[in-house]
N, C-alpha and C positions, 0 to 999 in steps of 0.2 A: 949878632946871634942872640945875643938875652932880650933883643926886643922883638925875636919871632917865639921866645917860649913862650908866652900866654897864647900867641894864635896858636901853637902846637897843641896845648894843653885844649885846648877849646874843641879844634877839632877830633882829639881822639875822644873827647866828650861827647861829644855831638855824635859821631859815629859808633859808640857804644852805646848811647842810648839806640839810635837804629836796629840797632845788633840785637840789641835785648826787645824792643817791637815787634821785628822779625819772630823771635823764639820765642814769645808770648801767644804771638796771634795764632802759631801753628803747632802752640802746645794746646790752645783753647780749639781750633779744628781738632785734633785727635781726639780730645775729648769729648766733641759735641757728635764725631760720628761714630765712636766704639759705644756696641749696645752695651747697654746698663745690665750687668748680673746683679745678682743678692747675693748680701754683705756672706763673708765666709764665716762658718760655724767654727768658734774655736775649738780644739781638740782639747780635753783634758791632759792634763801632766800626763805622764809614761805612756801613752796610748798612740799609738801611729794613725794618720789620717791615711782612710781607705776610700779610693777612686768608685764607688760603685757602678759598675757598667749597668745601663739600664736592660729589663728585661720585661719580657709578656708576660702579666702575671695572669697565671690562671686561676679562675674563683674553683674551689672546691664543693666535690660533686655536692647536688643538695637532693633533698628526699625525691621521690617520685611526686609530682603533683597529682592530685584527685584526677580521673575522667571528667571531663567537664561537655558540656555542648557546645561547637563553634557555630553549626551554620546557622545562618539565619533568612529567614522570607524576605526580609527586606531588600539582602546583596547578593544572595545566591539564589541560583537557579536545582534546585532539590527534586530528586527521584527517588524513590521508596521502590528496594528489591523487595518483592511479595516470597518470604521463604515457605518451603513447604513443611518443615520441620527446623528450629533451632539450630545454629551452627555456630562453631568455636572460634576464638578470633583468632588463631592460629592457621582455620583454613579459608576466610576472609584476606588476612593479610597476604597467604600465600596468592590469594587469586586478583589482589590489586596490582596496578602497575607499579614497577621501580620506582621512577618519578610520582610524586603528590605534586604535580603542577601539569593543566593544560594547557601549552601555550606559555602565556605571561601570568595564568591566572593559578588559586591555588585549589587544588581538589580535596576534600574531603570527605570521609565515611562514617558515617554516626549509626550508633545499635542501640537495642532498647537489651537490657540484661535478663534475663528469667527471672520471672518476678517482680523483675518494677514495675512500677506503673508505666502503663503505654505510653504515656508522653516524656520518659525518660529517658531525653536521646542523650549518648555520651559517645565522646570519640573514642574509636575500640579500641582496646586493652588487650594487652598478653595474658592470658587465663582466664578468660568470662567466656562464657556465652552469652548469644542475642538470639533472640524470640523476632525482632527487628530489626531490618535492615536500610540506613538510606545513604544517597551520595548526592555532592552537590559540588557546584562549580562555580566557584565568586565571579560576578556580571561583570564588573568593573574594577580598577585600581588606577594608582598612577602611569599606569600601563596603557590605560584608554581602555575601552568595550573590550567586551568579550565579540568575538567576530565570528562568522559563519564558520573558518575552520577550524577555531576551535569549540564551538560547540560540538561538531561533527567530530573531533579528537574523544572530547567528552563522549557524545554516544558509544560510538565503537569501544573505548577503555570499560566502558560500565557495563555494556551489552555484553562482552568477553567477559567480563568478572559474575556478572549475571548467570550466565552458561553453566561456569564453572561450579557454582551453589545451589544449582538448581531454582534459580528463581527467577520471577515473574516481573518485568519492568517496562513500564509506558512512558514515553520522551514528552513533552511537552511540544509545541512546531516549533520549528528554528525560528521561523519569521516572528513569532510573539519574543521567545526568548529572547531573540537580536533585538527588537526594538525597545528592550525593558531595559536590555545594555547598556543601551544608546542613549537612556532618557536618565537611569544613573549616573552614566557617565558626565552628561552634560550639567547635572545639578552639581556632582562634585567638582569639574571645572569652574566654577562659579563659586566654589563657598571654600575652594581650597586656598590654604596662607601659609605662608613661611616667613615669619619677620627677622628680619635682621637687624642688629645696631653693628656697628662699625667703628671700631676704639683706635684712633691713629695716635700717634708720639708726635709730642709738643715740639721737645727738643730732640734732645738722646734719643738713639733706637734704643730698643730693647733687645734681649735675649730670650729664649725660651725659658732658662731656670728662673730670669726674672718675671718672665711672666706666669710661669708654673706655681711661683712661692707666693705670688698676691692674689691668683686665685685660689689656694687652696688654703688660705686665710679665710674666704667667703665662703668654704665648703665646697667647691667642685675639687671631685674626684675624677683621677685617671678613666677617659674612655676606652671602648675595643678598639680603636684605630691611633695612630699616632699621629699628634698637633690636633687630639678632640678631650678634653676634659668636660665634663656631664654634672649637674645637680641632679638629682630623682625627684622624683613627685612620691606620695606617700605612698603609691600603690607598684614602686620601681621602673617606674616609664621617665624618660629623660625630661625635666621640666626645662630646663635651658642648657643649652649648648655651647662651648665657648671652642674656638676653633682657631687654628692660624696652621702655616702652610705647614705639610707635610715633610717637606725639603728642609727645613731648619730643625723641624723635631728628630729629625733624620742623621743630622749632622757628625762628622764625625768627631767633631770639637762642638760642642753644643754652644761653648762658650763665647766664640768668632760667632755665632749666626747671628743675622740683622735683621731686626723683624720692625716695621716700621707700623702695623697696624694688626689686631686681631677682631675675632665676629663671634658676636655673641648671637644664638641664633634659637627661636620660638616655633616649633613646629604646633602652628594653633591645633588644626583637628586631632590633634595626640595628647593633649593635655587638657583637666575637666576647666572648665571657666569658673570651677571656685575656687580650685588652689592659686587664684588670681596671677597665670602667669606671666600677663604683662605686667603686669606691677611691679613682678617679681625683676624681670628682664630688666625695667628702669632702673632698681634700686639698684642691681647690680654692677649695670654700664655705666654710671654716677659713680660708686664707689668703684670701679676698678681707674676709671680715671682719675680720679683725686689721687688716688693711691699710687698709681703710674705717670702722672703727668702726663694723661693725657688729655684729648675730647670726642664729642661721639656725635657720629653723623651720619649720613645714609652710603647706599654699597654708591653714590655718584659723587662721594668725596661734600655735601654738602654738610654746613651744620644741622642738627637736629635740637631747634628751642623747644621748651616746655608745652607752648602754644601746640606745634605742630605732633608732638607726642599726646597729647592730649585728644587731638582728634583721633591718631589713631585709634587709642583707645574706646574714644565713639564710635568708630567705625567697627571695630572689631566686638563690641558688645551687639552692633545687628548681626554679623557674623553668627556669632554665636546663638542670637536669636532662631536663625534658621534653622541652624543645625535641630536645634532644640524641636523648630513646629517638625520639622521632618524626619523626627522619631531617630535619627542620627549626633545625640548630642558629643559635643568636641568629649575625646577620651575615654567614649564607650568604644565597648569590643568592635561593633559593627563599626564606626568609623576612625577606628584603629587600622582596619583591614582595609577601607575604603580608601583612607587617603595614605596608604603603603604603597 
């Protein structure tokens, strides 16, 4: 018997090491597949740590902005009521339609005020009068053309409102307007972009609070929608987008959600081409992966090197060339509207 205790000893050796193998490799799975949160915020002495449930916050009312002019010859299609006399934008509004949209497109009314000068179109206001009257109908969006029925929507809403003011309006022919649509519509096909980078996980998924807390070290702020946080551009138009699913920002344990990739995203014709926001988009998707361990690729799971980021950005400075000769530059009003 004393010459089987060393093979005993040997083997319950050999078998605890297994044992501890085992409980190694599937403590290092649990950890390689639970997404990564950020570190917890100590609480100060006597203070209880409080659960905050997330909520919508609503921005608080802000002044009235000025009357300004929207439409323009370039994307709308514009009619001038001829009044006979001045009228109040109280019985203007009363004699528009409920809906401010034709169709897919959007409608608008602009007046000249008593007094201003003639060319002083502004969208009407509650308490002015107008000496001038006009209304227009935007040609195109991302919506596609304006189309025969709804121009023909358009005539009859402005003819009715027309009636009503006592005023005097000439249509343009549908076949010209259709075709102005159609040839808008096909330049913005052509010069429309929406770039994306694609931030996947190295190792660890992520969580949403973890990926909440390193980008809002970068500056983006909570957007209107949930799983969308936003940078602004200096005029308050989104300059980059950071996005991931809806379904995790949803969660009812935020902390379990598994998020294995988020998007960072460049709506070109909505931002001017000098607050440089691809350059912007690069530095970002660089630093949130260093940050995250992650790397950045396209929406087909490919890598994205320097090289090929680099053309984009050739490619997208002719973009914007376009825009520019076609009096449409990226993050004016007009192709704000155009590529909505």
């Amino acid at each position: 018997m004393n010459e089987l205790h060393p093979l005993l000893i040997a083997l319950l050796a050999g078998g605890a090491a297994v044992l501890l193998g085992v409980w190694g490799y599937h403590h290092w799975r649990i950890r390689r597949l639970t997404p990564r949160r950020p570190p917890p915020v100590p609480t100060p002495p006597g203070e209880e740590a409080v659960r905050l449930e997330p909520v919508l916050e609503v921005p608080m009312a802000a002044a009235t902005p000025a009357p300004q002019r929207v439409l323009s010859e370039r994307i709308d299609a514009i009619v001038e009521l001829r009044l006979e006399r001045s009228v109040s934008a109280e019985a203007v509004l009363a004699a528009l339609p409920a809906s401010r949209r034709i169709g897919t497109k959007p409608l608008a009314v602009e007046g000249v005020p008593e007094g201003a000068p003639s060319d002083d179109w502004q969208l009407v206001q509650p308490g002015a009068r107008y000496a001038r009257l006009r209304a227009g109908v935007q040609l195109a969006n991302r919506s596609g053309a304006l189309n025969e029925i709804e121009y023909s929507e358009f005539v009859h809403k402005i003819s009715h409102c027309a009636e009503h003011l006592l005023a005097a309006v000439d249509f343009p022919d549908m076949l010209d307007v259709v075709q102005r649509a159609r040839e808008l519509d096909r330049f913005a096909a052509a010069c429309d972009a929406q770039l994306m980078l694609t931030l996947r996980a190295r190792r660890a998924a992520w969580n949403p609070d973890y990926v909440t807390q390193h980008a809002r070290r970068l500056g983006f702020v909570p957007g209107p929608l949930p799983g969308r946080m936003v940078i602004d551009a200096a005029d308050g138009a989104p300059l980059v987008v950071l996005q991931f699913e809806i379904q995790a920002a949803l969660a009812d344990d935020p902390e379990l959600a598994v998020l294995r990739e988020v998007r960072l995203i460049l709506d070109v014709p909505q931002v001017p081409a000098e607050a440089e926001p691809f350059a912007r988009l690069r530095q970002l998707g660089a630093a949130l992966a260093v940050a995250m361990d992650g790397w950045v690729g396209d929406d087909a799971g490919q890598p994205l090197s320097e090289e090929a980021l680099d053309a984009i950005g050739a490619e997208l400075q002719r973009l914007y060339d376009r825009l520019r000769a076609a009096d449409l530059p990226a993050g004016s009003p007009e192709a704000r509207r155009l590529f909505s």
